[in-house]
DSSP file (Angstrom, degrees, kcal/mol; ACC not computed):
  #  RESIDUE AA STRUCTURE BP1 BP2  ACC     N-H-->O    O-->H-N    N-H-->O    O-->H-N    TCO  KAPPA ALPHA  PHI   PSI    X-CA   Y-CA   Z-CA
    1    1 A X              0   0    0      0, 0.0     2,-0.1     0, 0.0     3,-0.1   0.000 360.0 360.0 360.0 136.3  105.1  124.5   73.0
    2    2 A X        -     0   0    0      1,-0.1     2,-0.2     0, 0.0     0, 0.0  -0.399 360.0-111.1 -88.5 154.0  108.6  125.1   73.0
    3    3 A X        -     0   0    0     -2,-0.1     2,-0.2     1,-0.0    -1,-0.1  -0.567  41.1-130.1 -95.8 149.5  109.6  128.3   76.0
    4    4 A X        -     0   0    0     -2,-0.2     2,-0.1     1,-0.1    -1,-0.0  -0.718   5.8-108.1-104.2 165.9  110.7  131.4   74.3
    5    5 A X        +     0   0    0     -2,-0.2     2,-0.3     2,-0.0    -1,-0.1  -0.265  40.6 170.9 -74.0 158.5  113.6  134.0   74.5
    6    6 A X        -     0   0    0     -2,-0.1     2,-0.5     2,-0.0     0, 0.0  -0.774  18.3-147.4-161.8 131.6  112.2  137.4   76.1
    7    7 A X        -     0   0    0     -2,-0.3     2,-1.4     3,-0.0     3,-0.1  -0.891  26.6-108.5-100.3 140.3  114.9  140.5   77.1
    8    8 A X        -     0   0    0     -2,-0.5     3,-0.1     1,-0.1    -2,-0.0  -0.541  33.6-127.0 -50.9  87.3  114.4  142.4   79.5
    9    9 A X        -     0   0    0     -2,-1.4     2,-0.8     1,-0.1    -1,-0.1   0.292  32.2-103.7 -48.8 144.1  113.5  146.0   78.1
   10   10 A X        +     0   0    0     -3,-0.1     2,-0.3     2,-0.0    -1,-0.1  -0.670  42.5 176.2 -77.7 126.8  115.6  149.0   79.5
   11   11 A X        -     0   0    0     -2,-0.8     2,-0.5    -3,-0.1    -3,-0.0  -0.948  22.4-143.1-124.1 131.7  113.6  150.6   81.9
   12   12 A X        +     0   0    0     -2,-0.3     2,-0.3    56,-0.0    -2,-0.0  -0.895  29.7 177.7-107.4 166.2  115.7  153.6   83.7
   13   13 A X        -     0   0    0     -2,-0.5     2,-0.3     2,-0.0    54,-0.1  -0.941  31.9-104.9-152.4 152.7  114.7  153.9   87.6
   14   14 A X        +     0   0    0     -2,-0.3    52,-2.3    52,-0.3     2,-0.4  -0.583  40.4 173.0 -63.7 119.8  115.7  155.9   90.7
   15   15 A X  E     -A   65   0A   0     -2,-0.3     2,-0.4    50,-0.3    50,-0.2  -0.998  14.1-177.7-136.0 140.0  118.0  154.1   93.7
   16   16 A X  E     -A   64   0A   0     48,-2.4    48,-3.1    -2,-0.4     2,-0.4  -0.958  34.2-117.0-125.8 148.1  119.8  155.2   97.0
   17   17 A X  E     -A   63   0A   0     -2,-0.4     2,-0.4    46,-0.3    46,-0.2  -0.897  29.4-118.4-101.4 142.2  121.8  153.0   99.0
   18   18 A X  E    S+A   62   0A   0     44,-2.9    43,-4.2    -2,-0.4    44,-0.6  -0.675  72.7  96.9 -96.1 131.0  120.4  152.3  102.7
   19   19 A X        -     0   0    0     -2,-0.4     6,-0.2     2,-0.2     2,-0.0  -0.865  64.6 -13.3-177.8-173.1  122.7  153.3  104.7
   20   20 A X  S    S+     0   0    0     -2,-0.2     2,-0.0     1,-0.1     0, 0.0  -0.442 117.3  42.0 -76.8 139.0  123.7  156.9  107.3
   21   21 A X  S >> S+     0   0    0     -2,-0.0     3,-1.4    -3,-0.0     4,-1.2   0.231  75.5 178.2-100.0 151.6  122.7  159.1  107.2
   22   22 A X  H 3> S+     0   0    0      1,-0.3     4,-1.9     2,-0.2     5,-0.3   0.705  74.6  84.7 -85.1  -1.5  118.9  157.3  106.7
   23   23 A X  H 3> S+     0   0    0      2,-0.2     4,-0.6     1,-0.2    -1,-0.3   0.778  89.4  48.3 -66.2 -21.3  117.4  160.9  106.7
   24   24 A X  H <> S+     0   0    0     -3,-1.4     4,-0.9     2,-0.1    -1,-0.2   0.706 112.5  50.1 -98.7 -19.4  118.2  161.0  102.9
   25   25 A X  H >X S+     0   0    0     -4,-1.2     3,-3.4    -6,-0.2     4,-1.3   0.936 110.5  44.6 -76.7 -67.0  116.6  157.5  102.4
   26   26 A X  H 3< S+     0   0    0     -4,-1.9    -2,-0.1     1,-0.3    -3,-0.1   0.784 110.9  56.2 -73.1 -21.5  113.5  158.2  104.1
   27   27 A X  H 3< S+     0   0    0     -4,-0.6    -1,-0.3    -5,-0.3     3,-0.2   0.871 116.9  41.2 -57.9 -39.9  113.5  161.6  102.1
   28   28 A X  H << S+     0   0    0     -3,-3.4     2,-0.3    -4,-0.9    -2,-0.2   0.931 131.4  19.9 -61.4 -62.6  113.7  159.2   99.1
   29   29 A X    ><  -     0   0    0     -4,-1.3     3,-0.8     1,-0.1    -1,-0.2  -0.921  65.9-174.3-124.9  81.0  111.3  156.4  100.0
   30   30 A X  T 3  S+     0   0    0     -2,-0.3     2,-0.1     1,-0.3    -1,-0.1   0.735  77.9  68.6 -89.7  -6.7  109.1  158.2  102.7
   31   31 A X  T 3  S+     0   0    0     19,-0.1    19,-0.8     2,-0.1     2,-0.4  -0.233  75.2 108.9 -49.9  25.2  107.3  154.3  103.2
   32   32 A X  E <   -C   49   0B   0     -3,-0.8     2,-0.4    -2,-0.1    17,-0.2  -0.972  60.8-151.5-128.7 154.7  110.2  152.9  104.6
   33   33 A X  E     -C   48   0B   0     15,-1.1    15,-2.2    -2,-0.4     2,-0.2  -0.984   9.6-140.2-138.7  98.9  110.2  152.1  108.2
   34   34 A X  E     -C   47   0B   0     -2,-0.4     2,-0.5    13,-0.2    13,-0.2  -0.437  16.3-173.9 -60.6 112.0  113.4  152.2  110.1
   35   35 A X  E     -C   46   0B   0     11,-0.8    11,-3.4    -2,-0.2     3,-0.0  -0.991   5.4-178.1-127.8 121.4  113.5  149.1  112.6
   36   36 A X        +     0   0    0     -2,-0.5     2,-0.3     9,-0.2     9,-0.2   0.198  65.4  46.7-117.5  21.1  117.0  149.9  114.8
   37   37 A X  S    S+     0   0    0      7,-0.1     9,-0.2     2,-0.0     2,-0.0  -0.951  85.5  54.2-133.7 173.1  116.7  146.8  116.9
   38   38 A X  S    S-     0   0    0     -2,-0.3     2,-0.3     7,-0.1    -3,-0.1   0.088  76.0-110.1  82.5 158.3  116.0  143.3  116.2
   39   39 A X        -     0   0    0      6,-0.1     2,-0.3     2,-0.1     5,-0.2  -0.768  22.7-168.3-121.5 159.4  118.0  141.6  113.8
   40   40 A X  B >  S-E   43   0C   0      3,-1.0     3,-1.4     4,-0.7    -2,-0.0  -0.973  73.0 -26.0-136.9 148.3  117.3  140.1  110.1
   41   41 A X  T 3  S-     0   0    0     -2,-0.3    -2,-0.1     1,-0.3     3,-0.0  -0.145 128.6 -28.3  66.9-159.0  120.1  137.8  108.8
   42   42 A X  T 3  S+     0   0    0     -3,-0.1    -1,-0.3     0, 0.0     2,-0.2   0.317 115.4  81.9-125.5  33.3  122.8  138.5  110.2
   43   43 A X  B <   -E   40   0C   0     -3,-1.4    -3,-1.0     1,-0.0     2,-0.1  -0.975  65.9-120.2-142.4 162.6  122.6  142.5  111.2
   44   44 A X  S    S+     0   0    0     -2,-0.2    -4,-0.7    -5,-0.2    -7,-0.1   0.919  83.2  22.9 -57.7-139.8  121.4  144.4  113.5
   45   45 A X  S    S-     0   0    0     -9,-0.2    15,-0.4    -6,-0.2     2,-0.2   0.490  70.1-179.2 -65.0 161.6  118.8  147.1  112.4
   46   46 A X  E     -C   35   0B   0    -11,-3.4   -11,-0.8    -9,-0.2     2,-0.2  -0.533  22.2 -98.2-142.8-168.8  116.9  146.6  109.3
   47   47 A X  E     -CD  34  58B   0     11,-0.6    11,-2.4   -13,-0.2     2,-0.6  -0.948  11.9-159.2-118.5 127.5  114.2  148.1  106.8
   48   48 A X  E     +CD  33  57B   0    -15,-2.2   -15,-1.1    -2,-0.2     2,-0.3  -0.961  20.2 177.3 -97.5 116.1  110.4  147.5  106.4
   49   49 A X  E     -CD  32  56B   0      7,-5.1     7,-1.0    -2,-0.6     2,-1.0  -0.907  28.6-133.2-121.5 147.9  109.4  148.6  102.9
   50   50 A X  E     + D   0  55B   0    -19,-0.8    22,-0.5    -2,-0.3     5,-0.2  -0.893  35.9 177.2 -94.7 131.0  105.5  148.1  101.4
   51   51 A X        -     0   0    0      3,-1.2     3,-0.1    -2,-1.0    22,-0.1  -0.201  43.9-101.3 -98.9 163.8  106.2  146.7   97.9
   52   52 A X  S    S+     0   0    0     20,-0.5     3,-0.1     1,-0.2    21,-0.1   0.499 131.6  60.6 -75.5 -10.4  103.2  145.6   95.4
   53   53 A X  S    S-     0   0    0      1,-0.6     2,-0.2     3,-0.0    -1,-0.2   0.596 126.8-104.4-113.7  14.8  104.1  142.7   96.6
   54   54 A X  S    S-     0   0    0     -3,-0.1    -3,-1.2     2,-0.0    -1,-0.6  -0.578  71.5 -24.6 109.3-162.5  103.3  143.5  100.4
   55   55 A X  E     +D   50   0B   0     -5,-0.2     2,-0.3    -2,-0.2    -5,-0.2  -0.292  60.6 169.8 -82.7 155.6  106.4  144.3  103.1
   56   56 A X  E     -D   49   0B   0     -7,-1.0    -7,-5.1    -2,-0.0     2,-0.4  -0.930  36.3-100.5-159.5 165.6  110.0  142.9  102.3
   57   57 A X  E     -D   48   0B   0     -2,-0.3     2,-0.2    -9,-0.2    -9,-0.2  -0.730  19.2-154.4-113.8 141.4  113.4  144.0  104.5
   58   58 A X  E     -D   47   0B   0    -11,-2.4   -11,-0.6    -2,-0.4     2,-0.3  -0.510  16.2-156.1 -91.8 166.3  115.7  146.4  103.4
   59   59 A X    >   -     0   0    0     -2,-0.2     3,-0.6   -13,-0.2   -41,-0.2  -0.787  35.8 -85.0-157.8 145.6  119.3  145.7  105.1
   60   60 A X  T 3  S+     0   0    0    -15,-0.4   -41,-0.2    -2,-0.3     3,-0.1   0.019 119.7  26.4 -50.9 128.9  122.1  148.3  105.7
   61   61 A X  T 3  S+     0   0    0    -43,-4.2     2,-0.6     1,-0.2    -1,-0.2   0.359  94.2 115.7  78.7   3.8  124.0  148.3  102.3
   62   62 A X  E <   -A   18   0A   0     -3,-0.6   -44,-2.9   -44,-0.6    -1,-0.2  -0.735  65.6-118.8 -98.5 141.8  121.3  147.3  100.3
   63   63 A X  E     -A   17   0A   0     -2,-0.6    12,-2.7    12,-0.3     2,-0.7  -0.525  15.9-154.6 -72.0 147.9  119.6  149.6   97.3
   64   64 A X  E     -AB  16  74A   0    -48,-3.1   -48,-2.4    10,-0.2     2,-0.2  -0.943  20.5-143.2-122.9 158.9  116.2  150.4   97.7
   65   65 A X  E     -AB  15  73A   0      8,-1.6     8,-1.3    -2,-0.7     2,-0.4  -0.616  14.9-151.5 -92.1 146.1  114.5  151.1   93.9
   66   66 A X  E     - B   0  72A   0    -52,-2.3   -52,-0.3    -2,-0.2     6,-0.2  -0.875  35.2-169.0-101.3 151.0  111.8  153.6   92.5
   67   67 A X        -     0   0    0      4,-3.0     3,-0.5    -2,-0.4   -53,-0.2  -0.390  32.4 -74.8 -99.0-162.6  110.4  151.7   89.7
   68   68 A X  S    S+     0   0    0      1,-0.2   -56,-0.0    -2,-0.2    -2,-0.0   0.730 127.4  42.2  19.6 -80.9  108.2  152.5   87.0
   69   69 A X  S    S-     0   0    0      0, 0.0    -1,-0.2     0, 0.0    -3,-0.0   0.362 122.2 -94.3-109.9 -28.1  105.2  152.7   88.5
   70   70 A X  S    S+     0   0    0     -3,-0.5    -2,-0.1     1,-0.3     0, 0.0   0.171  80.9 141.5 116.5 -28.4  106.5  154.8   91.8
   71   71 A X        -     0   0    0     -5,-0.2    -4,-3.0     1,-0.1    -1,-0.3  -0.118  42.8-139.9 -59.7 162.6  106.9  151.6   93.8
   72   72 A X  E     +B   66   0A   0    -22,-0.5   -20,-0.5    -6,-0.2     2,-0.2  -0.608  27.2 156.8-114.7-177.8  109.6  150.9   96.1
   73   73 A X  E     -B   65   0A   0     -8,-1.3    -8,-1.6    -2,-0.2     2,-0.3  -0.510  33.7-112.0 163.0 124.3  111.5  148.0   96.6
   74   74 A X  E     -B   64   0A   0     -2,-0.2     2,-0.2   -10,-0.2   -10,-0.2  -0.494  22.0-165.1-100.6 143.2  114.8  146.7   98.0
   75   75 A X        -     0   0    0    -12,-2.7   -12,-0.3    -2,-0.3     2,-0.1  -0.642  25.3-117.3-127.5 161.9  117.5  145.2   96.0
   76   76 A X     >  -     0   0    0     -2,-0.2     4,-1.9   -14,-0.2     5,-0.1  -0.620  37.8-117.8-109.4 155.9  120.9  142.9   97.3
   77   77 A X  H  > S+     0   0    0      1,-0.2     4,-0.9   -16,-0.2    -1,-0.1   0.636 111.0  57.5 -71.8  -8.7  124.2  145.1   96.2
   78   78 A X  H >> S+     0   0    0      2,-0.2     4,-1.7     3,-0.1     3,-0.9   0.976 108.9  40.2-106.7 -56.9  125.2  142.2   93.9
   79   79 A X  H 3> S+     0   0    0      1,-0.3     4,-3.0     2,-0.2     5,-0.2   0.972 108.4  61.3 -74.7 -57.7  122.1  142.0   91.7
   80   80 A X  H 3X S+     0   0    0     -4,-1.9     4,-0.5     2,-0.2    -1,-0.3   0.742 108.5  46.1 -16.0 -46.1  121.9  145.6   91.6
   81   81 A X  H << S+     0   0    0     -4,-0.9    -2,-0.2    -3,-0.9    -1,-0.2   0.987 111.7  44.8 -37.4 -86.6  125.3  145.6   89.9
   82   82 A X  H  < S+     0   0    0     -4,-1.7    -2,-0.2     1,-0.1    -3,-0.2   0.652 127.5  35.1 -56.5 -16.4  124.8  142.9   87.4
   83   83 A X  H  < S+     0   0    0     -4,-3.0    -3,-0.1    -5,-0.3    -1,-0.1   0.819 113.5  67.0 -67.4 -84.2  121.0  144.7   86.6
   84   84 A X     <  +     0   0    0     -4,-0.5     2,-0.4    -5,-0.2    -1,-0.1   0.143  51.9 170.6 -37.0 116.2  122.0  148.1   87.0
   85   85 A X        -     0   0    0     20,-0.0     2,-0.3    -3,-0.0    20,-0.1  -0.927  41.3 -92.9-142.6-147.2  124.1  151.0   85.7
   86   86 A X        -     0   0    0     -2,-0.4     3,-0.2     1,-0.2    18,-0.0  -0.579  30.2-179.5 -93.3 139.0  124.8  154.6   86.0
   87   87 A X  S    S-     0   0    0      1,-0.7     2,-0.3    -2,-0.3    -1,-0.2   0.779  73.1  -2.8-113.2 -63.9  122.6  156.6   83.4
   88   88 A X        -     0   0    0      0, 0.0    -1,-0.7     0, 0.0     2,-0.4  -0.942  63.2-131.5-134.2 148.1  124.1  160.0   84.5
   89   89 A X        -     0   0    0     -2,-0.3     3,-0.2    -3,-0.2    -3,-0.0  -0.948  25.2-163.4 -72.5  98.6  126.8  161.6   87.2
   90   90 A X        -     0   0    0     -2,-0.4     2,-0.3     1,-0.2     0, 0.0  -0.030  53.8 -56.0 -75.5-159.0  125.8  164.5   89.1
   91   91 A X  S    S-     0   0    0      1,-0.0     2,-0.3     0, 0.0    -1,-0.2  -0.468  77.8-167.7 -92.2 116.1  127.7  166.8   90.8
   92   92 A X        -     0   0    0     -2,-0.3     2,-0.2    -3,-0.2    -1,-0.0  -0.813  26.1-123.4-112.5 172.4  129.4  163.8   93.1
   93   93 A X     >  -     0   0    0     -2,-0.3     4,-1.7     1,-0.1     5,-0.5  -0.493  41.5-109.1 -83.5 149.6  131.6  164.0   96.5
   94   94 A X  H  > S+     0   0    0     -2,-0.2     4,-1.3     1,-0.2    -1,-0.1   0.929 123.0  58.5 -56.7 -37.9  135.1  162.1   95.5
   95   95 A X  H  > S+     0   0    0      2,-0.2     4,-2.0     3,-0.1    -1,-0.2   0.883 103.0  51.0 -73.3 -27.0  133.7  159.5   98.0
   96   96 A X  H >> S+     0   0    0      2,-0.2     3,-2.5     1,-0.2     4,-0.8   0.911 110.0  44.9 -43.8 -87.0  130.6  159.0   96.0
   97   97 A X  H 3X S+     0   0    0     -4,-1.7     4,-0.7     1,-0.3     5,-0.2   0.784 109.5  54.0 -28.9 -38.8  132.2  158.5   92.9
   98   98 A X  H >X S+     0   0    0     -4,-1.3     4,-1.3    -5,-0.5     3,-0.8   0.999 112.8  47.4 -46.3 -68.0  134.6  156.2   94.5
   99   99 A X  H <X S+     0   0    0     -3,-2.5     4,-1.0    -4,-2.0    -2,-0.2   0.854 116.7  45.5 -48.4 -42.4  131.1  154.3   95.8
  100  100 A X  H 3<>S+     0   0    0     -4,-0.8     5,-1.3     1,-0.3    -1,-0.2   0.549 111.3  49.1-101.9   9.0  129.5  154.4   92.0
  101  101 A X  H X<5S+     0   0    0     -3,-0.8     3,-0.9    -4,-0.7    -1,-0.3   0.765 100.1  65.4 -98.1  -9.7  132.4  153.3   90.3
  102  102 A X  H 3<5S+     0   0    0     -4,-1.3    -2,-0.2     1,-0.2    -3,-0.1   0.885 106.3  52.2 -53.0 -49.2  132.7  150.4   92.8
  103  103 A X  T 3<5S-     0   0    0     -4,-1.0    -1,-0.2     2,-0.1    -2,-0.1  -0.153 136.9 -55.6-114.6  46.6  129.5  149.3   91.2
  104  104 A X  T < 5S+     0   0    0     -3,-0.9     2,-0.6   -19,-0.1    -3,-0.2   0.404 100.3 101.3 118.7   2.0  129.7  149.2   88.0
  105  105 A X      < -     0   0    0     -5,-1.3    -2,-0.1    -8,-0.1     5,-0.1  -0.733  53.1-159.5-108.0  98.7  130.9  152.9   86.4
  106  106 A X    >>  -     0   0    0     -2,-0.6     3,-0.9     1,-0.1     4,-0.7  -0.201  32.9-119.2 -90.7 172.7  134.6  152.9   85.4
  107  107 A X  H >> S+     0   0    0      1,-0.3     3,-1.9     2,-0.2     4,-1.2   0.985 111.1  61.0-102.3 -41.8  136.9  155.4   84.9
  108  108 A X  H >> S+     0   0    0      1,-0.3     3,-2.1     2,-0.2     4,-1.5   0.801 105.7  50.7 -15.9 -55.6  137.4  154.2   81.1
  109  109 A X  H <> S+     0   0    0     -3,-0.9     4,-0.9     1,-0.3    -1,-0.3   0.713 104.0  51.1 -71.6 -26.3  134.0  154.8   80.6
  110  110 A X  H << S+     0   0    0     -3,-1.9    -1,-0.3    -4,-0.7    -2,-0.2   0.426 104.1  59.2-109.1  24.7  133.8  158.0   81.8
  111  111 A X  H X< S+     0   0    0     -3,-2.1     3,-2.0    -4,-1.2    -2,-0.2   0.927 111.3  46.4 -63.3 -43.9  136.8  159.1   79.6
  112  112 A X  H 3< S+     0   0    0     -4,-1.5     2,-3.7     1,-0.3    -2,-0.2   0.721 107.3  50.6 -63.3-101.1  134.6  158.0   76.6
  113  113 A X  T 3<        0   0    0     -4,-0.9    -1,-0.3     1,-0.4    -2,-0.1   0.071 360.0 360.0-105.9  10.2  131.6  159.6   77.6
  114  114 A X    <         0   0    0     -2,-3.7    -1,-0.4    -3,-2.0    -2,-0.2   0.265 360.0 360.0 -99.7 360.0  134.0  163.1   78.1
């Protein structure tokens, strides 16, 4: 049997990026467990998050996901991109919007969408 084609359905889901202040991640994701020593990689302080699929590391500058289901689960900024975009803009700071156009919403797009 020959493998078949399958797309991903659009699913839309919840994200913060970990990084200060971590009081609005842990607000987010209230399972995640701040480890500010020890290293993973190559930085310093890290994330423990419980997944479905058991614990996996966050690291400063990574997204961490709600999904579907309520689970969490942390994602590398470069896959996050090429997955991800922006469903809506709330009321942002100029440096947000700076941050979310960095990763994938451009200001073309949000002529069109005006």
């Amino acid at each position: 049997m020959n493998a078949m084609t399958y797309r991903k359905r659009p699913v839309e889901i919840q994200a913060v990026r970990f990084e200060k202040p971590y009081k609005r991640v842990q607000d987010f994701c209230p399972t995640i467990r701040l480890i500010k020593s020890g290293m993973v990689g190559t930085k310093v302080g890290f994330a423990i998050i419980e997944t479905l699929e058991g614990q996996m590391t966050a690291e400063v500058g990574d997204w961490i996901i709600r999904g579907v289901q309520g689970e969490f689960y942390p994602c590398k900024p470069d896959i996050f991109a090429a997955t991800y975009e922006l469903v809506e803009t709330p009321d942002l700071a100029p440096h947000e919007l700076a941050e979310v156009t960095r990763f994938g919403i451009h200001e073309e797009d949000q002529k069109d969408e005006q």
